[in-house]
N, C-alpha and C positions, 0 to 999 in steps of 0.2 A: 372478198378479194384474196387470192393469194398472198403467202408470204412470201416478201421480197429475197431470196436469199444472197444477191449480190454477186460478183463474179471474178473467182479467186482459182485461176488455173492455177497457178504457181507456190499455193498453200501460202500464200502473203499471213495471211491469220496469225501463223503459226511463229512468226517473230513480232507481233504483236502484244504489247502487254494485255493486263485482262482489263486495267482503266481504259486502254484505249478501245479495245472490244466493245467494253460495257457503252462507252460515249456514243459509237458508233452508231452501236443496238437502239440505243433509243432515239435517237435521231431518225434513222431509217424506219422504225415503227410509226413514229409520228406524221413523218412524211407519207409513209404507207396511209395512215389513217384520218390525216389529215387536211392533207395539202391535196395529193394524187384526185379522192373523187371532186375536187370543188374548182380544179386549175384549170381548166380547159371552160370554163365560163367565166370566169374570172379573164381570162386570156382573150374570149370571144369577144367580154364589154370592155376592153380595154381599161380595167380597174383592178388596183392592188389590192389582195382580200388581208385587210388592215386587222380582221379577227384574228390572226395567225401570231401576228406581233405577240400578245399577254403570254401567250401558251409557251413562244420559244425565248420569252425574259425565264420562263419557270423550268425551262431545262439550263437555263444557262449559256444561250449561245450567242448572246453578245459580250466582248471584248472577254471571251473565256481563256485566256493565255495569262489578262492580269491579276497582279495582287488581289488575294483575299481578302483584305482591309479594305479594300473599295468597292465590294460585292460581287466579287467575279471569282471564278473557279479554279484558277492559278493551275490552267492542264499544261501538256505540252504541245509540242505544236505541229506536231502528230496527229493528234485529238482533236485539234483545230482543222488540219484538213479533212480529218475523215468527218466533222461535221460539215462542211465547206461541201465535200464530194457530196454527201446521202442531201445534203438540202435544195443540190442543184439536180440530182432524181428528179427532182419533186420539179423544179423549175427553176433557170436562170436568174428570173425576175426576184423568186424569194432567196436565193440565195445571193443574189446582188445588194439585196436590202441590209441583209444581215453582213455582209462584208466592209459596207460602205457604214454600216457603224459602228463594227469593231474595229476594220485598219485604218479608215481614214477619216474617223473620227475621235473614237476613243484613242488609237494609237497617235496622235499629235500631242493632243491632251496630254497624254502619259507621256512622251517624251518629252515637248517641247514645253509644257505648260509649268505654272508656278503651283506649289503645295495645295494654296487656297483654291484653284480651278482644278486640279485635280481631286480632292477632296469633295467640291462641289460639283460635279458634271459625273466622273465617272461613277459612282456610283446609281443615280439615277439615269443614267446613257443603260446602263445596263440592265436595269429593269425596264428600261424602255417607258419611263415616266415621261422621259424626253428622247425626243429622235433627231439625229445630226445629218447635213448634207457634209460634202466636199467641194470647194467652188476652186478648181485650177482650169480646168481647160476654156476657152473664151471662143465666140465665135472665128475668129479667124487666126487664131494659134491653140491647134492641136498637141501635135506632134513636136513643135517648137513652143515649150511655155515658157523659157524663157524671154518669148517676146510679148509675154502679158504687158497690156497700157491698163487696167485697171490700178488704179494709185491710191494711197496714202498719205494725207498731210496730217501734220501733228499742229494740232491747235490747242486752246487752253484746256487742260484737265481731259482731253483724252485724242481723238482720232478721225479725219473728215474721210470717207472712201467714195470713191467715183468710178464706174465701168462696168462690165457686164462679163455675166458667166455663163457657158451652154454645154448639156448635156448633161446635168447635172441630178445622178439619182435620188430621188427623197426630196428632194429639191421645194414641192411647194409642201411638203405634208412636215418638213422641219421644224422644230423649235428652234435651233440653232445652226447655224455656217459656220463652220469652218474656211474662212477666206485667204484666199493668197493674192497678195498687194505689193505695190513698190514704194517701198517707205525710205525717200530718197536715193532712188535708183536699188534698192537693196531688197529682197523677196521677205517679207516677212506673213507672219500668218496672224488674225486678227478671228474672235470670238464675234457674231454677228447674229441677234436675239430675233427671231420673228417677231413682227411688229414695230421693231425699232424705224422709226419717220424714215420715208424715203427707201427703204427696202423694200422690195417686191419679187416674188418668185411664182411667176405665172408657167403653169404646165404646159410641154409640149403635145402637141397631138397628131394624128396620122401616121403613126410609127405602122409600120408592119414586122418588126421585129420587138421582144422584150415587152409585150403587149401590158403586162400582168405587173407592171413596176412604173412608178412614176416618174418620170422624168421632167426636166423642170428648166427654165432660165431664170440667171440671178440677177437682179438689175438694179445698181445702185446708185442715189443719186443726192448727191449730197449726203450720205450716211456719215451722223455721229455715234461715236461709239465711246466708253470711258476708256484710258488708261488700263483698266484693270482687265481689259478686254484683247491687250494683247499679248496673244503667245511667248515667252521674254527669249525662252531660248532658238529664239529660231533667228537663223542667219544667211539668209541664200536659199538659192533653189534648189540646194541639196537636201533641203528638208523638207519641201513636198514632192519628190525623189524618193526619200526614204519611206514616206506612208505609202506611195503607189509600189513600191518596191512590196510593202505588206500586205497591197493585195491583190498582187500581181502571182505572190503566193496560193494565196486563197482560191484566185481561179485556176491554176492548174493542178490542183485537187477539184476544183467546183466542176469541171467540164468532163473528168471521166465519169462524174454521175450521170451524164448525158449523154455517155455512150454504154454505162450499162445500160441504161434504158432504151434507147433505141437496140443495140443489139440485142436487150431479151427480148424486146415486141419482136425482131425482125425472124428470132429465132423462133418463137413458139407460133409464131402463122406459120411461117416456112415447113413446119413438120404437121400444121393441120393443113392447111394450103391445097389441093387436090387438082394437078392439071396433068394430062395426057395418062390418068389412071393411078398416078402415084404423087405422095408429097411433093413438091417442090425443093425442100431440105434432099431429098435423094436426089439431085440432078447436081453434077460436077458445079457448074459454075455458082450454083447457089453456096454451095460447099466452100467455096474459094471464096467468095464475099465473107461468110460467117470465121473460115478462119483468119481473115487479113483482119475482123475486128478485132478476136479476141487475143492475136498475137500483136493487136497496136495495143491497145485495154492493159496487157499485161507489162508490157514495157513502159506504158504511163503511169501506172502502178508501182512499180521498181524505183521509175523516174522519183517519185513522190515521195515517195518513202525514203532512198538516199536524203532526199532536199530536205524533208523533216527532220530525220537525223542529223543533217549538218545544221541548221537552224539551231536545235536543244543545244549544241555542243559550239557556239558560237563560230563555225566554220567556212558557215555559208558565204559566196561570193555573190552580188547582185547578178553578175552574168549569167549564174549557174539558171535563177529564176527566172532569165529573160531566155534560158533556154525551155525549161519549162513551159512556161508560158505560150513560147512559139510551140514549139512541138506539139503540145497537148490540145490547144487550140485547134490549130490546122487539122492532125486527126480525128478530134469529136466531129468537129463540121462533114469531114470525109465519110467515117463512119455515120452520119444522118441521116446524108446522102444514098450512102449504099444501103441503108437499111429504108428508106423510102423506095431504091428501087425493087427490093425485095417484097417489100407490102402493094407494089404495081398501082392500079389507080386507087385501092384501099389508103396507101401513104398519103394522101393529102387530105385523108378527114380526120376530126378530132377527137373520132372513137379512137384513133390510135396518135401514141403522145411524140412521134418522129418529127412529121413537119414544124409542130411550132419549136420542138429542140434545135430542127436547121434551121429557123428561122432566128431564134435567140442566139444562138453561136456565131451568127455573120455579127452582131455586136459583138459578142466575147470576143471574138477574134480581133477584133477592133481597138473597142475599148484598155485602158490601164498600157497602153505602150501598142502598136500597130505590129502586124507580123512584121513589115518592112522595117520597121525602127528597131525590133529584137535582134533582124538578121544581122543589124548595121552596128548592135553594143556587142553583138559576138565576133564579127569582124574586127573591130576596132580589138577586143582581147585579143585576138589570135596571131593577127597581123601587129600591132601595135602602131595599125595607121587610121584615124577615124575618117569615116568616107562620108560624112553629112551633111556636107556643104556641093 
């Protein structure tokens, strides 16, 4: 296989430090060597290829942003996305894995949790000893979690939970949930063990999107839990807010790796390609598709890189990421599209990795906040009138 060399009209590189390089580089080889020839059957059986996990606890790319006392590689968050981008190359699905246990797993833990469950979880969360879901969104409150009915009652010596979770990545293959509950009308989050009596997380099936990642529902029914099982700092729904806020981050770095890769497949047929005696790259409108990618590519690019830099420097605004998010979204999908139409009836088979990237992107686009709800938290900034009722 070719080396990936990635796609950097704008010498991005070159205000890059060399840790963030060097992170990059091996991510993107791995991915190259790893993930790339095994994804597209992996994708076909609809099964997460769970060999991958050991290999990317050994480069480090679970909860890689925290402390070094907890086994993790204390980068910046730079480093994070540019792992985030090169894993989603490779595939949405693996790169959804690894998000959903560094920001909304690890990251709760680390914020909201007590020394003892930090001390205990983070470190093995990141070797991937153990592997965490997120359970917020509920069959019929997406977009509105605030109107989660899954509850919380406090009984003697610890906690009874009742209600159900959907869409939830890692969901059956977890050792632990991460739950959000109403603990007298108030959002709290709660530590919830596979196997504990009355828990169950039976897998979704028939997806056409996201093929290669397990998705799950969480169904709770009469779950006891101890005392020490819940998150202490967490207060409201502003703090599973704050984890989707982290990796709300992660995907838009994650999703321009899904438009290198469709624009380099689109571009190296395009220039082998051969219709009416010449390339297909030599004809105006092919021309015009390849540069709307790489002039959207490099403005996601910029986008990112600002948003990393305010992140390090504690500057970031949650809007900034829900522009992000929106933007970068909407153009992989776009760009997909165009590069599917570039590869003609060759885009829909699995020798070339296009279609299942537009395929997994109609979740991205979805998923961690809706385009529509980004549109409506940048409105409400702009305007200073919230439009969501």
């Amino acid at each position: 296989m070719n080396k990936f060399s990635g796609v950097d009209y704008y010498n991005i590189d070159s205000v890059l430090s060399d840790d963030e390089k060097m992170v990059r580089e091996s991510v993107r080889e791995f991915v190259s060597d790893e993930i790339i020839p095994i994804i597209e059957k992996y994708n076909r059986e609809a099964q997460f290829p769970m060999q991958l996990v050991p290999k990317m606890a050994e480069l480090g790319l679970f909860g890689p942003t925290f402390p070094q006392k907890y086994g993790c590689a204390e980068l910046n968050n730079v480093a994070y996305g540019l792992i985030m981008q090169e894993l989603e190359r490779g595939d949405s699905g693996v790169r959804s894995f690894a998000s959903v246990q560094s920001a909304l797993v690890m990251y709760p833990i680390f914020a909201f949790g007590s020394e003892e469950q930090k001390d205990h979880w983070l470190p093995i969360l990141a070797k991937a000893e153990k592997i965490g879901c997120f359970g917020l969104t509920e069959p019929d409150y997406g977009s509105n979690p605030g109107g989660m009915v899954t509850k919380a009652e406090k009984i003697s010596g610890g906690y009874l939970i009742n209600g159900a979770k959907m869409w939830i990545t890692n969901g059956t293959i977890a050792d632990v949930a991460v739950v959000w509950a109403k603990l007298d009308g108030v959002v709290k989050g709660f530590l919830v063990e596979k196997g504990t009596k009355g828990f169950t997380a039976p897998e979704m099936k028939g997806k056409h999107s996201l093929r290669a990642s397990v998705t799950s529902e969480l169904i709770f029914d009469n779950v006891e839990i101890p005392e020490a099982n819940l998150l202490p700092e967490t207060k409201g729904l502003k703090n599973p807010l704050m984890c989707l806020n982290q990796a709300r981050y992660g995907i838009a770095w994650g999703v321009v790796g899904s438009m290198m890769a469709c624009y380099d497949s689109a571009l190296n047929y395009a220039k082998s390609r051969v219709q009416f005696s010449k390339p297909i790259a030599a004809y105006q409108m092919t021309q015009e598709k390849l540069v709307y990618m790489l002039t959207e590519i490099t403005k996601a690019q910029l986008i990112n890189l600002q948003l990393g830099r305010m992140k390090d420097n504690n500057t970031l605004k949650f809007t900034q990421v829900s522009m992000a998010k929106r933007n970068n979204c909407e153009i992989a999908l776009n760009i997909a599209r165009m590069s599917r139409e570039i590869l003609g009836a060759n885009g829909i088979l699995d020798e070339y990795p296009v279609m299942r990237h537009a395929a997994n992107l109609e979740s991205v686009k979805t998923y961690e906040g809706t385009h529509e709800m980004h549109t409506l938290i940048l409105g409400e900034d702009i305007t200073g009138f919230p439009a969501f009722d």
